[in-house]
C-alpha positions as CSV (number, residue, x, y, z in Angstrom):
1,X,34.8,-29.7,3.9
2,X,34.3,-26.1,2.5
3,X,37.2,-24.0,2.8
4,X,36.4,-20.1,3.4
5,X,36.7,-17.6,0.4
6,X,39.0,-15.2,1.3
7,X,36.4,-12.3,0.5
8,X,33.7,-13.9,2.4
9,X,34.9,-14.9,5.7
10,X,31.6,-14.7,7.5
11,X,27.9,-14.5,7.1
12,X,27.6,-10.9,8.7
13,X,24.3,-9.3,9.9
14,X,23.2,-6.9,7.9
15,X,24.4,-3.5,10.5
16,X,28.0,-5.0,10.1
17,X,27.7,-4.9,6.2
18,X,26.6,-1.9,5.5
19,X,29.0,0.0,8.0
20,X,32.3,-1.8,7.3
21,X,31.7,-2.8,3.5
22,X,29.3,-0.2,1.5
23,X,31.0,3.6,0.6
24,X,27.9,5.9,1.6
25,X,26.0,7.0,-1.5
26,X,25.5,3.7,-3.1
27,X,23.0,2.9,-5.5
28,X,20.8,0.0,-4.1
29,X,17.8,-2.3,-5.3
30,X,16.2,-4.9,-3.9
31,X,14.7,-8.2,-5.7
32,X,12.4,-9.4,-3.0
33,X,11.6,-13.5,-2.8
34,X,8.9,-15.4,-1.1
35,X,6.6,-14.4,1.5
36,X,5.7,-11.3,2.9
37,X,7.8,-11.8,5.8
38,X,10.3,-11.6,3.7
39,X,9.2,-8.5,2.5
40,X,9.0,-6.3,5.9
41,X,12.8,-7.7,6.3
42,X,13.4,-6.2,2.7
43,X,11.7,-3.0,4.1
44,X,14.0,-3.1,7.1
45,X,17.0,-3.8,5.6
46,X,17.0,-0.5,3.2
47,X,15.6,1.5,6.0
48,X,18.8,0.8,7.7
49,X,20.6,1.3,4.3
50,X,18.9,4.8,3.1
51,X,19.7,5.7,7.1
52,X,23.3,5.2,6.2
53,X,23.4,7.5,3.0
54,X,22.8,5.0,-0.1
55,X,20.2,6.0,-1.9
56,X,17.3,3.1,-2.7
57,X,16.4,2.7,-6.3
58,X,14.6,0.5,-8.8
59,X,16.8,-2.5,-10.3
60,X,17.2,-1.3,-13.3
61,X,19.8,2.1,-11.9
62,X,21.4,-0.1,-8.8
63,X,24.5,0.0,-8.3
64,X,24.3,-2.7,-5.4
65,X,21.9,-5.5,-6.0
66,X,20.6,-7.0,-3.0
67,X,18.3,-10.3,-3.3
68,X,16.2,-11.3,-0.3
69,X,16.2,-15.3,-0.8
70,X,13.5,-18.0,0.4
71,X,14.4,-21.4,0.9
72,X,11.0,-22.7,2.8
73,X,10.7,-25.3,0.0
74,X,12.7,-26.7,-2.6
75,X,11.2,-24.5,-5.5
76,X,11.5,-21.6,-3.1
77,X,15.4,-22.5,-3.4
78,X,15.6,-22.7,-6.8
79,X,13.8,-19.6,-7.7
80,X,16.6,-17.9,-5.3
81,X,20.1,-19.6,-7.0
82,X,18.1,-19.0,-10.1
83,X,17.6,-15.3,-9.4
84,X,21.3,-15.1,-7.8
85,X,23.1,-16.9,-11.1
86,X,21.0,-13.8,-13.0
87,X,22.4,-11.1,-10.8
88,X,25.9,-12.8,-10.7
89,X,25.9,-12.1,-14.9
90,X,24.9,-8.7,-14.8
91,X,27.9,-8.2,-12.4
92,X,30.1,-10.5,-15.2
93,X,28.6,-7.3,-17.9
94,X,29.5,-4.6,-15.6
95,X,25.8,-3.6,-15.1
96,X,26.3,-4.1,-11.5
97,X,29.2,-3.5,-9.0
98,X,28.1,-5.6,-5.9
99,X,25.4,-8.8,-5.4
100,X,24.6,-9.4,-1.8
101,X,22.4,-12.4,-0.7
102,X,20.4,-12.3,2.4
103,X,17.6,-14.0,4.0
104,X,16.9,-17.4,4.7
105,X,18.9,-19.5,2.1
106,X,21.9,-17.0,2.8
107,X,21.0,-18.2,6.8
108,X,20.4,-21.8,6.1
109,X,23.3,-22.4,3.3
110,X,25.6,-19.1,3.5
111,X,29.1,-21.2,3.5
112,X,27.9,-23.3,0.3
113,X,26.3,-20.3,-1.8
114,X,30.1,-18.8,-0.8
115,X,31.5,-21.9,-2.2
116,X,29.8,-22.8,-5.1
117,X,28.5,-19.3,-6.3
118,X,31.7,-16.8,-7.3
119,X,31.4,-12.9,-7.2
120,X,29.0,-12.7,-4.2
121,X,29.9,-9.5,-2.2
122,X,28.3,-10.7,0.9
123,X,26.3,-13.3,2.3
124,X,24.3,-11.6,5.3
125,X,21.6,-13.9,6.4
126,X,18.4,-12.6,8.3
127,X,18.6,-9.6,9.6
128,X,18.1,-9.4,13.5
129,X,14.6,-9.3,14.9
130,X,13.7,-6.0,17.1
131,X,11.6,-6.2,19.9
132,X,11.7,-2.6,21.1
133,X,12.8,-0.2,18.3
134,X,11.0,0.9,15.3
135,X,13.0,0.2,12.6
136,X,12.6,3.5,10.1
137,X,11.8,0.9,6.9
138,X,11.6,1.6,3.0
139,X,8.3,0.9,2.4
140,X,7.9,-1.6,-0.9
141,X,4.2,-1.7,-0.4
142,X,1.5,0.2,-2.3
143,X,0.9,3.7,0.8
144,X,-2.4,2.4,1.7
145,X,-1.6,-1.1,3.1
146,X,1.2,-2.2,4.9
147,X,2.6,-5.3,6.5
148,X,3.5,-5.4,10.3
149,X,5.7,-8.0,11.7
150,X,4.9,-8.7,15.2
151,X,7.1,-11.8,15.9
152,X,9.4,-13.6,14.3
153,X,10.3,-17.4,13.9
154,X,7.8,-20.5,15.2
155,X,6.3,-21.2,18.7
156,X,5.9,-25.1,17.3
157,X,8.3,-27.0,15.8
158,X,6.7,-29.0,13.1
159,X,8.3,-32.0,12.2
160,X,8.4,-30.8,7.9
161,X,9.4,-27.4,8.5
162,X,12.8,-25.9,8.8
163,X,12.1,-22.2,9.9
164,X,12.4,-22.8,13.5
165,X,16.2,-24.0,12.5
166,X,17.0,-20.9,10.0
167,X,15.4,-18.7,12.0
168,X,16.2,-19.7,16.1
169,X,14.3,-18.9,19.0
170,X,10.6,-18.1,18.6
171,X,10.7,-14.2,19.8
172,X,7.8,-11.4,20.1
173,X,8.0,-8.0,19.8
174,X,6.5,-5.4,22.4
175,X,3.1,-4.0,22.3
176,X,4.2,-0.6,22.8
177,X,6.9,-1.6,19.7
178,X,3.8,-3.0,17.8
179,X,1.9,-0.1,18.4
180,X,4.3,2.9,17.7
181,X,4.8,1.8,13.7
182,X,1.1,1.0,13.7
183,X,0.3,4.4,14.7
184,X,3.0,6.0,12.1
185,X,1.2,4.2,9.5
186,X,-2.0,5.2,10.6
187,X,-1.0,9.0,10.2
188,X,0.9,8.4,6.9
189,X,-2.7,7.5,5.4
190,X,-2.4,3.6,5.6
191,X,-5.8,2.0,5.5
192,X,-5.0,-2.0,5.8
193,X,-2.8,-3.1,8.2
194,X,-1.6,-7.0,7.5
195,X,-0.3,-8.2,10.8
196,X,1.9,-11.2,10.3
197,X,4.6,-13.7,11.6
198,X,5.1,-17.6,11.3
199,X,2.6,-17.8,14.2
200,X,0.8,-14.5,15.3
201,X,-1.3,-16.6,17.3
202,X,1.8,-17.3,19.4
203,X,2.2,-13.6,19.9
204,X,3.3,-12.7,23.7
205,X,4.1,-15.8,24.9
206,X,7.8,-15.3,25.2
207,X,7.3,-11.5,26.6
208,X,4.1,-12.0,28.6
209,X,3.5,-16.0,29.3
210,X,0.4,-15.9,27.5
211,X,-0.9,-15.9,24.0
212,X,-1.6,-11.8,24.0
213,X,-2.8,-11.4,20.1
214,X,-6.2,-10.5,21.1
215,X,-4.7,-7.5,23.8
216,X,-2.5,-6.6,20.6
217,X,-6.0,-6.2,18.7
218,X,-7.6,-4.2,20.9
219,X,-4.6,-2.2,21.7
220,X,-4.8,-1.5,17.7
221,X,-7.9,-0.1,17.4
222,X,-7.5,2.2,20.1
223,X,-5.0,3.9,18.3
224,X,-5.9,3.7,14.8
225,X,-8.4,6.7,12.7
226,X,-7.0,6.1,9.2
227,X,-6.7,2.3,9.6
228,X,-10.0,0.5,9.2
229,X,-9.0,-2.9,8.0
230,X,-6.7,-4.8,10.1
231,X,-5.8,-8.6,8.5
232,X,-4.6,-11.4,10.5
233,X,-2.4,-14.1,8.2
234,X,-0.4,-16.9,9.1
235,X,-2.2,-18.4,12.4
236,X,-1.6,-21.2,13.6
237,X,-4.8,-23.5,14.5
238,X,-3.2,-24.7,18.1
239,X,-3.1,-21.5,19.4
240,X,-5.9,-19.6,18.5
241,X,-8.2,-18.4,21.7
242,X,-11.7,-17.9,22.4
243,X,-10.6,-14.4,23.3
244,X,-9.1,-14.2,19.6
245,X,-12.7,-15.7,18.0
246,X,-14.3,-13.2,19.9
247,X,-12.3,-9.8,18.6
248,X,-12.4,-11.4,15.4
249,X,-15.9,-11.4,16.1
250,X,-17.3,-8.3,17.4
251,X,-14.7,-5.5,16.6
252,X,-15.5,-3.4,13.0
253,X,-12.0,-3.2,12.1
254,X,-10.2,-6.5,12.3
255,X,-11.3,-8.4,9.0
256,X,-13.4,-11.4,9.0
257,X,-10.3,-13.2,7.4
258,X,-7.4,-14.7,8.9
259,X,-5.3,-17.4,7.2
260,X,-5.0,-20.4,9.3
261,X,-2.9,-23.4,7.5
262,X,-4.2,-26.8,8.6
263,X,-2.3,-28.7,6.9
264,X,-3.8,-32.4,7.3
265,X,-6.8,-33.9,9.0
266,X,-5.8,-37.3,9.8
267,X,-4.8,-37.7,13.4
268,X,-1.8,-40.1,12.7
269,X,-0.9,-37.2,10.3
270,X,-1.2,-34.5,12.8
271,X,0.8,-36.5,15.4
272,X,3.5,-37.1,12.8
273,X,3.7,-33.4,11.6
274,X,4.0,-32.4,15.4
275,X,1.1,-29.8,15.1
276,X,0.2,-30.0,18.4
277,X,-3.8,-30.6,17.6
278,X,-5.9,-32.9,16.6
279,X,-8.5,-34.1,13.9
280,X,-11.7,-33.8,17.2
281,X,-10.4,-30.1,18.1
282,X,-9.5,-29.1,14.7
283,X,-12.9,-29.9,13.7
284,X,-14.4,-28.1,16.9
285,X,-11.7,-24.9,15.9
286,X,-13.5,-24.6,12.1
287,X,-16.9,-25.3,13.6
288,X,-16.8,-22.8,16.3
289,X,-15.1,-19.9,14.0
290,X,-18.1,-20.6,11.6
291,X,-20.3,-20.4,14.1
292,X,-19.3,-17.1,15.5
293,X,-17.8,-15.5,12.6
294,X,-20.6,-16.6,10.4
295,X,-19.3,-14.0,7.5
296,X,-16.4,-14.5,7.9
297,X,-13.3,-16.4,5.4
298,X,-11.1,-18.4,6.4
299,X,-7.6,-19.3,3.9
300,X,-6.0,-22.6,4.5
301,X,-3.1,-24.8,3.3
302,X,-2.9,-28.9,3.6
303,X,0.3,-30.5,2.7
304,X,0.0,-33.9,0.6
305,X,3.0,-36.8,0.3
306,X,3.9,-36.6,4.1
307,X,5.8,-39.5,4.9
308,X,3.4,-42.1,6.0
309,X,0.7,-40.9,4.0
310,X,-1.6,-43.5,3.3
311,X,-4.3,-43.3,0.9
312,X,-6.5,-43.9,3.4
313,X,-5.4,-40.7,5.2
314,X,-5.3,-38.9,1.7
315,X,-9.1,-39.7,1.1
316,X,-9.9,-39.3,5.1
317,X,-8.5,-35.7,3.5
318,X,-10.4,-35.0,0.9
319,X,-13.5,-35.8,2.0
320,X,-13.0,-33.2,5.1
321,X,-12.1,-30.9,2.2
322,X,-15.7,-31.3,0.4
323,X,-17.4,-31.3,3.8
324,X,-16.0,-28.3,5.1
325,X,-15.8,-26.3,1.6
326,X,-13.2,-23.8,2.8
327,X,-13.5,-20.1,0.8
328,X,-9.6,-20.1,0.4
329,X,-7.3,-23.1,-0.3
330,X,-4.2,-24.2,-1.2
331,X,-2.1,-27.1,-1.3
332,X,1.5,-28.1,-1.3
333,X,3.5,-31.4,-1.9
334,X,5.7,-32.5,1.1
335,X,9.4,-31.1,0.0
336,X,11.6,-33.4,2.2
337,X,13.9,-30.7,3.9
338,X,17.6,-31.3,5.2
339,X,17.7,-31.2,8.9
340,X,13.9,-31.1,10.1
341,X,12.5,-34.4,12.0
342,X,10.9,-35.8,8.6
343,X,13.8,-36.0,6.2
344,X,14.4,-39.5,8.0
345,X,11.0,-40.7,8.4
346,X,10.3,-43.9,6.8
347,X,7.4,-44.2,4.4
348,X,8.5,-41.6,1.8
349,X,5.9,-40.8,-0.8
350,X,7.1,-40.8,-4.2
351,X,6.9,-37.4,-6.3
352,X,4.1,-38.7,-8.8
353,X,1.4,-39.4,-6.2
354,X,2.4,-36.8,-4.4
355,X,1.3,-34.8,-7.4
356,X,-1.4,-36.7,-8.0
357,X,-2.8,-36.1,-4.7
358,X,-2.3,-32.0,-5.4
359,X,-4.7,-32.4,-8.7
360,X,-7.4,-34.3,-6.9
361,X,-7.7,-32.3,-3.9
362,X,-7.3,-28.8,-6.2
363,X,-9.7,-30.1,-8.5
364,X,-12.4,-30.8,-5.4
365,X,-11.6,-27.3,-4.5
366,X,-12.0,-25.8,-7.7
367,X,-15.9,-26.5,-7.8
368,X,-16.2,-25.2,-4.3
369,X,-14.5,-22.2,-5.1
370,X,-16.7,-21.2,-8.1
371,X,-19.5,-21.7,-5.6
372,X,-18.2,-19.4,-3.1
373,X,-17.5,-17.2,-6.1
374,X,-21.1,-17.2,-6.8
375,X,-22.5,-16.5,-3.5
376,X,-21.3,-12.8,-3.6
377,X,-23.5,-11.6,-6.3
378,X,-26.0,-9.3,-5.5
379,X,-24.4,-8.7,-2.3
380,X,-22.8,-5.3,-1.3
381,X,-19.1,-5.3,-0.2
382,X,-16.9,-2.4,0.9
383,X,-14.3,-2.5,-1.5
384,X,-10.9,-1.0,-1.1
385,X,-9.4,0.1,-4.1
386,X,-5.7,-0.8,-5.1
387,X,-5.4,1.0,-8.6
388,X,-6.7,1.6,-11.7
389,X,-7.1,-0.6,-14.3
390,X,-4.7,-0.5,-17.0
391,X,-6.5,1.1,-20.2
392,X,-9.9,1.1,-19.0
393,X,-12.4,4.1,-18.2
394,X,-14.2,4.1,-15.1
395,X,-12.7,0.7,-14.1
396,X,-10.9,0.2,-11.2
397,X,-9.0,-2.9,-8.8
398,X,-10.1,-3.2,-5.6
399,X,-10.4,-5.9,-2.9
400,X,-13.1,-6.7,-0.3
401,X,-11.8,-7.5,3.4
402,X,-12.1,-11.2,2.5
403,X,-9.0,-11.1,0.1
404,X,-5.5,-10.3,1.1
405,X,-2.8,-8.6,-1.1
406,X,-1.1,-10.7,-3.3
407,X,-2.6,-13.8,-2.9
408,X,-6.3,-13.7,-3.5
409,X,-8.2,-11.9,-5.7
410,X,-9.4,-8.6,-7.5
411,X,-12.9,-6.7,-7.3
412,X,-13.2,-4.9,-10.5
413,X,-15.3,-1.9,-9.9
414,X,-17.2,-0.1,-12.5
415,X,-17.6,3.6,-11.5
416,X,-18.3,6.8,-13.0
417,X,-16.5,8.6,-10.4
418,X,-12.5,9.0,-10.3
419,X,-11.4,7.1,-7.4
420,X,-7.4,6.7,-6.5
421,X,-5.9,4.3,-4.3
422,X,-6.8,3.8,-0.4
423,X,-10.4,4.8,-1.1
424,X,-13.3,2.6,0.1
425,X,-16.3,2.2,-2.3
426,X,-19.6,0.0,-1.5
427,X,-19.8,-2.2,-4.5
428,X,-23.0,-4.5,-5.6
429,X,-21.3,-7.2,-6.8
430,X,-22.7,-8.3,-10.5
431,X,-20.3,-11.2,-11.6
432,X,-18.0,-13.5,-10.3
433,X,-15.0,-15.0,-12.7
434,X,-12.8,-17.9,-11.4
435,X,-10.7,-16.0,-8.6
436,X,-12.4,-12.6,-8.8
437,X,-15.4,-10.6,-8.7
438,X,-17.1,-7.5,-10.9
439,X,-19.4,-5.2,-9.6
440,X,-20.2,-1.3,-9.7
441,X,-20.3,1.4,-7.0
442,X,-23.2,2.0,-5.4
């Protein structure tokens, strides 16, 4: 049994922390991990903080280190005690006074990090989910794009994944909560909005008893001048409507994008994960998107080394992989997670084919990517541009509505006018590299 540190004697929310436990005027940075979920709970947390009287600063002057952690997957973990251990020895040197550790390994593992990791301050978990208020947030974004959180935890209960248990109940926030930050943003200048959430296509169906992210979208536009791009990431491929296909569809402003993990193919797979679909209507899903969203990208994620996995399955995979030829994928290897359905499932698949199953189905990929790649040039793409780039004249980083922050690529744009961040350029595309694309302003 773990006994209780005398210093830690709970995992307090966030509120309770910073009221009872941090003199006003502190000095506090942030070291974000994983998604961007993660990130608007960042965002939240020092908006409460600054709120209070600290003052928010870069790493490098903070008084108060506070690390957001992941623990989604067992690298995900590791990169968070990793990143703890670091800030724990620049509290050892005297280069910081405090190290608090939130989010979801602080939720999931909050009495052993107490245990097993001396000199943390606090250990304050996920910070509570708001379906009403806007939360005035610190915004760690670039000021043309910004993430908005418009639920919080999973509708489904997949039988690999643990966020339903670190997070609790699936829970939605309000349209009219939803649409008071979006319209903030919209007169601060934003121009993307990235509206996300383990399942936005979930959205509403704890507040209104029906799957209401298509209202939400045209709710959005109604209110929006500055905002012209409006991203949809993390669906989930159970729950997305015709209504949904259709605003995707026919409005200007929601990007012909959305990111849409599938995860497997195989129907015994499916069933096994607990995804609620399977291989006939996933195939129907992708057919019917393409069909009426004929420009449109679609990002996905498939998950190799599920228990039960047979190679069979695996190659049932991968040919649906070179069949389909998705714009955007990824892949994982199962990580066997304490306390979800599938740590106990018989039929474990070791960690070498595991990985060799990642490097065949990346390596299938890889050539349909660079095909994709290729089909953009000579086309023209509105372009919006992030910043400059570093040590170059006229050059500039940009992204076309088919590439979200962070994870997909770059448009570099050749231009021989200055341009600054948040403007949107028509670019003839000239070149396509591996992940990105080169072209100049038209």
């Amino acid at each position: 049994m773990i006994k209780k540190r005398k210093d830690i004697d709970q995992v307090v929310t966030t509120a309770d922390f910073h009221k009872e436990r941090l003199s006003t005027g502190q000095k506090i940075g942030v070291i974000n991990l994983g998604c961007a979920r993660n990130l608007v709970d960042s965002q939240e947390i020092l908006g409460r903080l600054k709120k209070s009287g600290h003052r928010i600063v870069d790493m490098a002057h903070a008084d108060v280190a506070i690390v957001n952690t992941c623990s989604f997957v067992a690298d995900a973990k590791k990169e968070s005690i990793d990143t703890i251990i670091e800030l724990l020895e620049l509290k050892k040197q005297g280069k910081l006074k405090k190290v608090i550790v939130a989010g979801c390994l602080a939720q999931r593992y909050g009495k052993e990090l107490a245990e097993e990791l001396q000199g943390i301050d606090a250990i304050v978990g996920t910070p509570s989910f708001l379906k009403n208020d806007v939360v005035d947030q610190v915004y760690l974004t670039p000021k043309h794009f910004a993430y908005v959180k418009i639920c919080e935890s999973c509708y489904n209960r997949c039988s690999f994944c643990a966020i339903p248990g670190i997070k609790g109940k699936f829970s939605s926030r309000k349209i009219e909560s939803v649409l008071e930050e979006v319209k903030r943003l919209d007169k601060a200048g934003v121009k993307e909005i990235n509206l996300i959430g383990q399942d936005i296509t979930a959205y509403g169906v704890d507040l209104y008893r029906e799957k209401s992210l298509a209202r939400l979208l045209r709710e959005m536009v109604k209110v929006t001048d500055n905002i012209q791009w409006i991203r949809l990431l993390y669906a989930f491929p159970a729950h997305v409507t015709d209504d949904l296909i259709e605003v995707m569809a026919n409005e200007p402003k929601i990007c012909k994008y959305i990111d849409m993990p599938l995860q497997h193919i195989s129907d015994n797979l499916l069933l096994s994960m607990n995804r609620g679909i399977t291989t006939e209507k996933t195939k129907k899903l992708i057919n019917d998107m393409r069909q009426r969203i004929p420009a449109g990208s679609l990002r996905t994620t498939f998950i190799v080394g599920m228990p039960g996995e047979t190679e069979e399955n695996f190659e049932e995979l991968r040919q649906y992989v070179r069949e389909t030829r998705f714009e955007k994928m990824g892949v994982f290897v199962y990580s066997r997670e304490e306390g979800t359905e599938a740590f106990d499932m018989a039929g474990q698949v070791s960690e070498q084919i595991k990985k060799k199953r990642l490097n065949i189905l990346m390596r299938e990929q890889q050539s349909i990517s660079h095909d994709v790649q290729q089909s953009f040039v000579g086309r023209k793409l509105k372009v919006l541009i992030d910043e400059k780039e570093d040590g170059s004249e006229g050059i500039y980083l940009g992204r076309s509505e088919y590439d979200a922050p962070d994870v997909d690529g770059s448009v570099f744009v050749h231009t021989k006018r200055v341009l600054k961040s948040g403007d949107f350029v028509n670019v003839r595309i000239t070149d396509a590299l591996e992940y990105d694309l080169v072209g100049h302003e038209e």
